[in-house]
C-alpha positions as CSV (number, residue, x, y, z in Angstrom):
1,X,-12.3,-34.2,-36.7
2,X,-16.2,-33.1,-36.5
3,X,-14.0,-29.6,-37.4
4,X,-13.0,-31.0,-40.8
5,X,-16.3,-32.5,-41.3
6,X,-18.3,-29.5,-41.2
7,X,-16.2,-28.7,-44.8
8,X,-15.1,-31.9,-46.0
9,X,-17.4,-31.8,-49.5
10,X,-15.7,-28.7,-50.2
11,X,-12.3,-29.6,-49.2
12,X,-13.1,-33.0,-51.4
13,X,-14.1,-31.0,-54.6
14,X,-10.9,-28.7,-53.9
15,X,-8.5,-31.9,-54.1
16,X,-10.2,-33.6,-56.9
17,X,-9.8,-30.5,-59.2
18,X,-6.1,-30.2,-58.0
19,X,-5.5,-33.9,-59.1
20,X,-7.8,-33.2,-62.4
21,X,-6.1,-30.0,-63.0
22,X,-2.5,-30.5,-62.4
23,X,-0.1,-27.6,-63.0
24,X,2.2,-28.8,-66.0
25,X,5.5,-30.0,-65.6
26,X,8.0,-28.5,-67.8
27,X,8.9,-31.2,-70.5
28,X,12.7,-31.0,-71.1
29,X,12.5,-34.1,-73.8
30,X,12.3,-32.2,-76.5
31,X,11.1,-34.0,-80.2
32,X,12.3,-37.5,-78.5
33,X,10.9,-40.6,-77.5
34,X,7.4,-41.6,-76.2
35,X,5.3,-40.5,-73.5
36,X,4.6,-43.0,-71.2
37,X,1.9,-41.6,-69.7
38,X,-1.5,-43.2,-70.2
39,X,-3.2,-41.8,-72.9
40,X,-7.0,-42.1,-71.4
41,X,-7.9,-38.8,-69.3
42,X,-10.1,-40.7,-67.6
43,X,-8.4,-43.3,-66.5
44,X,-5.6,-41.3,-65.7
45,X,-8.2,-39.5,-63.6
46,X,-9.2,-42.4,-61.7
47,X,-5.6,-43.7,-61.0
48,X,-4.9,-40.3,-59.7
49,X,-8.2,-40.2,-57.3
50,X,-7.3,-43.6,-56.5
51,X,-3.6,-43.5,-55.4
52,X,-4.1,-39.9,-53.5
53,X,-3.8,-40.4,-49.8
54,X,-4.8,-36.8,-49.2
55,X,-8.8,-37.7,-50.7
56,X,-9.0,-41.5,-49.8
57,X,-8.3,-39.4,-46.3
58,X,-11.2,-37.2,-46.6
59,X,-13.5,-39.7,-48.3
60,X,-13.0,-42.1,-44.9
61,X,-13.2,-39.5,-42.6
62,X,-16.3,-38.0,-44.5
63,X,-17.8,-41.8,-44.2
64,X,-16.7,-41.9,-40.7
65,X,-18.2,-38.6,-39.5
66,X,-21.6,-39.2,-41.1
67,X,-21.6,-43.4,-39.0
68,X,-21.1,-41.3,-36.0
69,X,-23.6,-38.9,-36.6
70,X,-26.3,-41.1,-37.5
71,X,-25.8,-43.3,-34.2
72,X,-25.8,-40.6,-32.5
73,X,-28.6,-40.0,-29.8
74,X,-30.7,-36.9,-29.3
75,X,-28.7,-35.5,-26.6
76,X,-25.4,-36.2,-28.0
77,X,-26.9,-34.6,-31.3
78,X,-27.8,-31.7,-29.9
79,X,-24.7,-31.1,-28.5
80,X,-22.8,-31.6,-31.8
81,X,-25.1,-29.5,-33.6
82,X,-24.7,-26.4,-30.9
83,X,-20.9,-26.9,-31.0
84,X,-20.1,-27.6,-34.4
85,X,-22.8,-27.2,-36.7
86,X,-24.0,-23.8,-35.0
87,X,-22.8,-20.7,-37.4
88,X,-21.6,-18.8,-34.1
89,X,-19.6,-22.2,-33.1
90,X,-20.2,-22.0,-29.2
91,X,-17.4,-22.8,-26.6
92,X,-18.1,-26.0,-24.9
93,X,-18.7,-23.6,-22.2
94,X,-21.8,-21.5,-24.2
95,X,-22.9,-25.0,-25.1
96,X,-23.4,-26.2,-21.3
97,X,-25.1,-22.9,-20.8
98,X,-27.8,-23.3,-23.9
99,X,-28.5,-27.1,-22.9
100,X,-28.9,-25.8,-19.2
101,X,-26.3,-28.8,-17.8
102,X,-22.6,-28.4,-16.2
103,X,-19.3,-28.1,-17.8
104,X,-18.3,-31.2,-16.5
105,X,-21.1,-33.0,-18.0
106,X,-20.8,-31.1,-21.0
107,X,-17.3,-32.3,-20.8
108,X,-18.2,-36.2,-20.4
109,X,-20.8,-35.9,-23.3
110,X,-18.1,-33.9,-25.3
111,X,-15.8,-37.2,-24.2
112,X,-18.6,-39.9,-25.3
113,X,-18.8,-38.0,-29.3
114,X,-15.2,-38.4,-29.4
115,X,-14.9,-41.9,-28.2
116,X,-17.8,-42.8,-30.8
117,X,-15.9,-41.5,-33.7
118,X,-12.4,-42.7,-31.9
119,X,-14.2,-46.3,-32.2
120,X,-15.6,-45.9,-35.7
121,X,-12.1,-44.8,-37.0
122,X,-10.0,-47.7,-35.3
123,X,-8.6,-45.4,-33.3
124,X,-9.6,-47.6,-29.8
């Protein structure tokens, strides 16, 4: 999940213009009736941003992921910032080499980020 974080504004903009720009549906009512769709764009907007599971998804886990963060303590920081925020994206191995600890340890810490954000999600 810190995976998706590292891209979630972007994935977030992507989803809201696919709900704002919505490829048109052919309209086989021809000259009858009345549309029942709502005639405000922004409202329609809202509704749409609203009801999408797909966003309310990345908007939680986007809250989520920045809770975690800022609990987080040095150590565990600077072992989220070598693995995930790093442009390289080091193994967890190359990350237990550059903080100078084993890969067991690196392991447990690895274990502690993902229980925090386990927690902070419901998860356990």
């Amino acid at each position: 999940m810190f995976e998706d974080y590292q891209t979630i504004d972007h994935d977030i903009r992507v989803r809201e213009y696919e709900l704002d720009h919505p490829i048109p549906e052919q309209d086989d009512n021809i000259g009858g009736g009345r549309s029942t769709v709502i005639a405000r764009p922004q409202e329609r907007i809202a509704i749409k941003r609203d009801d999408d599971r797909r966003l309310q998804y990345l908007y939680k886990l986007k809250r989520d992921c920045h809770a975690v963060i800022a609990a987080m303590d040095e150590s565990q920081y600077s072992l989220y910032q070598l693995r995930y925020q790093h442009c390289g994206y080091y193994s967890w191995a190359e990350v237990a080499d550059q903080l100078h600890i084993g890969r067991s340890a690196v392991y447990r810490k690895r274990f502690a980020l993902l229980s925090l954000l386990a927690k902070q999600r419901g998860i356990i």
